[in-house]
N, C-alpha and C positions, 0 to 999 in steps of 0.2 A: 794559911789554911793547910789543912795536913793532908795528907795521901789519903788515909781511911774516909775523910769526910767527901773530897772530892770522889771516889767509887763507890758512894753510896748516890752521888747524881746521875741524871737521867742523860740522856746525848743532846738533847735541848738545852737543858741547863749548864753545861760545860760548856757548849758556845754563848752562851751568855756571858758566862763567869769570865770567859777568856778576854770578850770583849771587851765587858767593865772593868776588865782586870790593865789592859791593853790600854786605855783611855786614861785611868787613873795613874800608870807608869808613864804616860805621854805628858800629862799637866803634872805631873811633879817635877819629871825632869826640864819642862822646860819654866820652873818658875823662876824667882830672882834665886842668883846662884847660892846665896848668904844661908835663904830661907830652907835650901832642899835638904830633905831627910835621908840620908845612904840607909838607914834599915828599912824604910818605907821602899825604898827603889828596890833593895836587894830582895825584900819579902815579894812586891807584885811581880819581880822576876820568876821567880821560885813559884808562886802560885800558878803563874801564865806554864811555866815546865812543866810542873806536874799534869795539867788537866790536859795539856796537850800531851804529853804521854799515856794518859789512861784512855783518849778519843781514840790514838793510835793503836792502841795495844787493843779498844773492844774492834776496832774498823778491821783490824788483822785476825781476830779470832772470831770474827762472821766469815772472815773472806777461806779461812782455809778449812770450815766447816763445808 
């Protein structure tokens, strides 16, 4: 998922995304080793960083308002 898409979500919905996003990198990684997908793992990485930096970055620009 790209950066634009995720700051167009609500603060509800970024913890959601992170969770699912979270759950789906936990059953990949731990399926049979043969079966696991390295762009699947590297992408829900990257998904779970970004939304977690955009929580952080609005959590920081309410706080210094």
């Amino acid at each position: 998922m790209k950066y634009i898409d995720i700051a167009k979500k609500s603060m509800s919905e970024l913890e959601e995304l992170v969770l699912a996003t979270r759950e789906e990198l936990r059953a990949e990684r731990f399926k049979d080793r043969f079966s696991t997908k390295a762009s699947i793992i590297r992408q829900a990485k990257l998904t779970i960083a970004r939304a977690l930096t955009e929580m952080n970055v609005r959590t920081n620009r309410s706080d210094t308002k």
